[in-house]
C-alpha angles and dihedrals in degrees: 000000000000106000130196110219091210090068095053101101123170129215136178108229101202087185097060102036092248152112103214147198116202116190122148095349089303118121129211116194138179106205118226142170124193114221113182103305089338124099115203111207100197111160145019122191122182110182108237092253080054107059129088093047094088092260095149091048092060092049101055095043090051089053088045088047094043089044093053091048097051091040099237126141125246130243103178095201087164119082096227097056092046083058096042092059085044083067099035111051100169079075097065109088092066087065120122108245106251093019 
């Protein structure tokens, strides 16, 4: 699927527990929940049409921004967004001590 980055918008749905991704009727998510001053980042799904065009990153990046901005602290449950801090270390302050 050719895919136009300037359409990849990210938005956080409260209601549903979940950063997303919507393109062609396809749906990214990063899944959350938040837990006092703590945001779990459990799960990021990218649908198959969707992969390869940095998604997930944007995903990832979008939660850590929005953490920063709301002042909670992170605990990446999910694999990708451990590897993405890994990545990423000017992310690491917002983890959860312990996480």
């Amino acid at each position: 699927m050719e895919i136009d980055d300037k359409d990849l918008v990210v938005r956080d749905n409260p209601a549903r527990e979940r950063y997303e991704v919507s393109y062609g009727g396809q749906t990214a998510e990063l899944a959350y929940r938040v837990d006092g001053g703590r945001i779990v980042l459990i799960h990021t799904g990218v649908p198959a049409a969707l992969e390869g065009h940095g998604i997930a990153g944007r995903l990832a990046k979008f939660a850590l921004d929005d953490a920063r901005a709301r002042g909670l602290r992170v605990v990446p449950q999910c694999p990708y967004v451990r590897a993405y801090l890994e990545k990423h270390p000017e992310y690491a302050d917002l983890v959860a001590s312990g996480a």
